[in-house]
C-alpha positions as CSV (number, residue, x, y, z in Angstrom):
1,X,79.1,-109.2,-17.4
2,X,80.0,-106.0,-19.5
3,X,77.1,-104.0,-21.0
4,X,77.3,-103.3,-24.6
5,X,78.2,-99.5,-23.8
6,X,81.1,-101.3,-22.1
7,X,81.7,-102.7,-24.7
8,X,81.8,-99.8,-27.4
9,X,83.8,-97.7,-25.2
10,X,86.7,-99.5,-26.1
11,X,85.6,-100.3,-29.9
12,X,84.9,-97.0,-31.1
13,X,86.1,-93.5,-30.2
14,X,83.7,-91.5,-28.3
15,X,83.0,-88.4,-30.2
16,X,83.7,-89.1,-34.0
17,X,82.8,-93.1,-33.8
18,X,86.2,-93.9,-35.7
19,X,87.1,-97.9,-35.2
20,X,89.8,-98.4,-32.4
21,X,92.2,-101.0,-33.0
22,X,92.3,-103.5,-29.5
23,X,96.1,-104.0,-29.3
24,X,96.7,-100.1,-29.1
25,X,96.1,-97.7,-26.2
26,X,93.9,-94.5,-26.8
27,X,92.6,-91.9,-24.0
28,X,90.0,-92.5,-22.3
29,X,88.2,-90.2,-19.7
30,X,85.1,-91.7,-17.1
31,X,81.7,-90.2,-15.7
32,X,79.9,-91.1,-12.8
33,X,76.4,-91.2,-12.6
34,X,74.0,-89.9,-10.4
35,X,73.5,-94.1,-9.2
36,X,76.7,-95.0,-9.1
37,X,77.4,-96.4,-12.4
38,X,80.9,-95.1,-14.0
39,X,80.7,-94.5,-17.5
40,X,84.0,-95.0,-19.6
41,X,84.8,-93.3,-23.1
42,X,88.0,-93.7,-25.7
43,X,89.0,-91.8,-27.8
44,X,90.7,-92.1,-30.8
45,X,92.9,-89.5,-30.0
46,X,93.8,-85.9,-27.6
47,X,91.8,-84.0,-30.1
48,X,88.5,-85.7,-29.9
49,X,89.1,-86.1,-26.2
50,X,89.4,-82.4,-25.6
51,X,86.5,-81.7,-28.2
52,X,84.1,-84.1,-26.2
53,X,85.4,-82.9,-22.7
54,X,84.8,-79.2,-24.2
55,X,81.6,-77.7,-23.0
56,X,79.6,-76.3,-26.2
């Protein structure tokens, strides 16, 4: 069963929290924990993609 975080991943964009439509497609990156667990992020679009991959 998918967590909630699963869940958000593909409801709301990553960095800014903007609403993603579910019938479009949107980049998405992943991170893998230390245990294992893979992480997955969308993004609304490139520029809040490369903004949250950016280090500060």
């Amino acid at each position: 069963m998918a967590s909630s975080a699963d869940r958000d991943a593909f409801e709301v964009c990553g960095r800014c929290g903007e609403p993603l439509a579910g019938t479009d497609w949107y980049p998405a990156t992943t991170r893998l924990r230390a245990d294992g667990t893979r992480l997955v992020f969308s993004f609304c679009d490139r520029h809040c993609l490369a903004a949250w991959d950016r280090p500060d």
